[in-house]
C-alpha positions, 0 to 999 in steps of 0.5 A: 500500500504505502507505508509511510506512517511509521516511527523515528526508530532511532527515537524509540526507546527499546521497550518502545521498539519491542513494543512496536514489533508486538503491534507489526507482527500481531496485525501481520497475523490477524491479516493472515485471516483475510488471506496468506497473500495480504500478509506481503502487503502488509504496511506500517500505516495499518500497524499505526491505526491498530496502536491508534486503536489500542491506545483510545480504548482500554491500553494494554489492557484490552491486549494479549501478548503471544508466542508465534512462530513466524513463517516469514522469518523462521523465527519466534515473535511476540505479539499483541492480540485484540480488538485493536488490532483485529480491527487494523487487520480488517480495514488494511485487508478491506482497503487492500482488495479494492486497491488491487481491484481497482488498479486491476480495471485501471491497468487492465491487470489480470494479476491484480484482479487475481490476487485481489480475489485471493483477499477475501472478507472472511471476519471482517467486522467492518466489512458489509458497512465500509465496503460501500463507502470504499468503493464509492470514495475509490470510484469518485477517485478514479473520476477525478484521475479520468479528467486529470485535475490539476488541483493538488487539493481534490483528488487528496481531499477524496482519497482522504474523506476514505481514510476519514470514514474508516478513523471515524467508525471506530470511534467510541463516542461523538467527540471522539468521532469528529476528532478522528474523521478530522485525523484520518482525513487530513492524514490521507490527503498527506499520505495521497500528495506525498506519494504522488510526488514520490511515484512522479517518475514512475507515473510518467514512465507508465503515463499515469496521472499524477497530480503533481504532474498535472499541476506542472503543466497547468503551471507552467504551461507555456514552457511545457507547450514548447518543449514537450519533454517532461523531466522528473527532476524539473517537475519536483524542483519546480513543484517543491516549494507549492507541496512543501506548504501542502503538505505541512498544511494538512500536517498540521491538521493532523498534530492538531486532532491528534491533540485533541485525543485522549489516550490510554497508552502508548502515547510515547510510541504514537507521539514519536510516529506523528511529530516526528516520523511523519515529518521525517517522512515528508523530508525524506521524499521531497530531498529524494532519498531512496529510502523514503517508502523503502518497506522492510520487514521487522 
């Protein structure tokens, strides 16, 4: 998927750290339930969301901690189980088959047709509710990609109201509703321009939208008129500044939500992600570093 939500290891205490495997490994297990291929999928994004969870409900309390043998590794993991991550597991599996399915009819991709039908719902509590409503934020998604717009805020905005909704249903009360549709959407439309500014090279070869790409030649397009050649490099550098502010922008919308939440536990772990990895992250894809969505596993 992405993976761009995730700590500043060097930041985290060593219990923190182990506890943060606990949660990888815990959602990388409960993910198993929803089909073996989604476990090579699986993302710190999710692993975040499942601490989120676990830290606005009960804490460590809601949580067990097991031995399991890890396939993946041959080696022998400690995990955290319970509704928190269970819930994680679900809505990274639910957002994972339609991903697939929906890039499968983009690409014209049989692979990806095939492997979003080995995902399936088999215990997804959150399945029959947010199916419509992820179908329906992917399908107003791929409208705005058709007509290629070149504002960086509309097709954010909508990629971000799918991530507002899955925050918001698993909210516990009213407030606490409003906090989290306001987090997850506005993490979203961060999530959605930074790694349309990190894939722009990518995009151009395949010649996939890009949002960025498209507001480069809505900006300059004169320069664009007479040359016709396209340099990656030129895009970003020209682009820069405009996403920095973007991007910063819809951060600090989420450290303000993030405020606003009252949690149980592992706020050291989830203060570290959100300050400071997510920040980290931001700096990492627009200097260009190779390792800006380099995913490896724990």
């Amino acid at each position: 998927m992405f993976g761009y939500v995730r700590p500043v290891r060097m930041e985290l205490k060593i219990r923190e750290w182990l506890e943060f495997r606990k949660f990888y490994c815990g959602v990388c297990v409960a993910v198993r339930k929803h089909g073996f291929l989604a476990r090579f999928f699986l993302s710190y994004d999710s692993v975040f969301f499942a601490i989120l969870l676990a830290a606005l409900n009960s804490g460590r309390k809601g949580l067990n901690e097991e031995r399991h043998f890890c396939w993946l590794t041959l080696k022998p993991v400690r995990i955290f189980t319970g509704e928190s991550v269970e819930n994680s597991a679900s809505a990274f599996a639910l957002l994972l088959k339609y991903k697939l399915l929906d890039d499968a009819v983009d690409g014209r991709s049989l692979i990806k047709r095939f492997l979003s039908g080995l995902i399936h719902s088999k215990g997804l509590k959150m399945w029959e509710e947010m199916k419509i409503v992820v179908v329906r934020h992917l399908e107003t998604l791929k409208e705005v990609e058709l007509r290629k717009s070149s504002d960086l805020d509309e097709a954010a905005t909508v990629f971000g109201n799918l991530t507002a909704a899955i925050f918001k249903s698993v909210a516990s009360d009213e407030n606490q509703a409003l906090v989290m549709e306001h987090l997850g959407r506005h993490l979203g439309m961060w999530i959605y321009l930074l790694d349309a500014y990190n894939d722009l090279e990518e995009d151009l070869k395949k010649g996939s939208y890009n949002p960025v790409l498209e507001f480069y030649k809505s900006r300059f397009l004169m320069e664009w008129e007479n040359s016709r050649t396209l340099d990656p490099e030129d895009i970003k550098q020209r682009t820069l500044n405009v996403i920095r502010e973007k991007l910063y922008g819809y951060l600090d919308q989420v450290w303000k939500a993030y405020d606003l939440l009252v949690l149980k536990d592992f706020k050291s772990i989830l203060d570290n992600i959100v300050y400071f990895g997510l920040q980290e992250r931001t700096e990492m894809v627009l200097s260009g570093s190779k390792r800006a969505c380099h995913l490896k596993r724990l």
